[in-house]
C-alpha positions in Angstrom: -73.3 -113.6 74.1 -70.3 -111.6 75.2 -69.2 -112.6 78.9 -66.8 -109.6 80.8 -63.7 -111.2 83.2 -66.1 -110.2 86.1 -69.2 -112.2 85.0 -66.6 -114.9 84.4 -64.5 -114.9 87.8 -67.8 -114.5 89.9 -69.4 -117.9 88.2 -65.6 -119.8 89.0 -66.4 -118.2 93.0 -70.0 -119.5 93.0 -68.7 -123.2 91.9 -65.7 -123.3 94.1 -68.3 -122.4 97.0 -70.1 -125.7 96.1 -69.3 -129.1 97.6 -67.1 -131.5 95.7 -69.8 -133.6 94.6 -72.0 -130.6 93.2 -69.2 -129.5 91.1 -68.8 -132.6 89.2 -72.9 -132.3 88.4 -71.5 -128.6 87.5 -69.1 -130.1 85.0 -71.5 -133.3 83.7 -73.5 -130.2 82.7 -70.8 -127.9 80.8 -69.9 -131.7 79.0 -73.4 -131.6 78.3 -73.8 -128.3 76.8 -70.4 -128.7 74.4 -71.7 -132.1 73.4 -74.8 -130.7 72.2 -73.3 -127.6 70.6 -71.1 -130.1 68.6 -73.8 -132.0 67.2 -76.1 -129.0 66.4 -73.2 -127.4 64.2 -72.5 -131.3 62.8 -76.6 -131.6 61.7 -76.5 -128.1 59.9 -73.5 -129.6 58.3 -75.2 -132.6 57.3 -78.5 -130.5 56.0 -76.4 -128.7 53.8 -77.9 -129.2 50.2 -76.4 -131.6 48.0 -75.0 -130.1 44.2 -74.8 -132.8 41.6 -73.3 -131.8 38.3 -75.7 -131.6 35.8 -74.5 -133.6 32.1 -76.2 -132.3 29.4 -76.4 -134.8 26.1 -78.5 -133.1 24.0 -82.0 -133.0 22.9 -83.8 -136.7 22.8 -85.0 -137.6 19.5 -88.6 -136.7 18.6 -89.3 -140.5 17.5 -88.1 -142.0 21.2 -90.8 -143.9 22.9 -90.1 -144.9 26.3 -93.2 -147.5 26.0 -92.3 -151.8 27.3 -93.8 -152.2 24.0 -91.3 -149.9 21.8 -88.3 -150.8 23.7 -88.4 -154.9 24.3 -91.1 -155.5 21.3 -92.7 -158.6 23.2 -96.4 -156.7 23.3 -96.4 -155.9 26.8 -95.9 -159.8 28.2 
């Protein structure tokens, strides 16, 4: 959203006509806004995918078993 000098300078004259104590509710709320902004563009950091390399070794052998049974021989116990 593009803002001209005008639109800018005429929201600075509507907050200097506040009282003292409105303008610091004025500022809590332009904290609030960057604060926000800041953690939006952190959590689309964050749910970036993540890329593993990917190690290839090969073909497994057509005899491997991946059975309790074939690979510790105790029958399962």
């Amino acid at each position: 959203m593009a803002t001209s000098k005008q639109d800018t300078q005429t929201l600075i004259d509507k907050i200097r006509s506040l009282p003292t104590d409105r303008i610091a509710e004025v500022e809590d709320f332009v904290d609030f806004l960057k604060t926000r902004m800041e953690q939006q563009a952190t959590a689309n950091k964050v749910n970036q995918p993540l890329v593993f390399p990917v190690v290839s070794v090969g073909k497994w052998p057509e005899d491997l078993s991946l059975h309790r049974e074939d690979m510790y021989g105790d029958d399962g116990r």
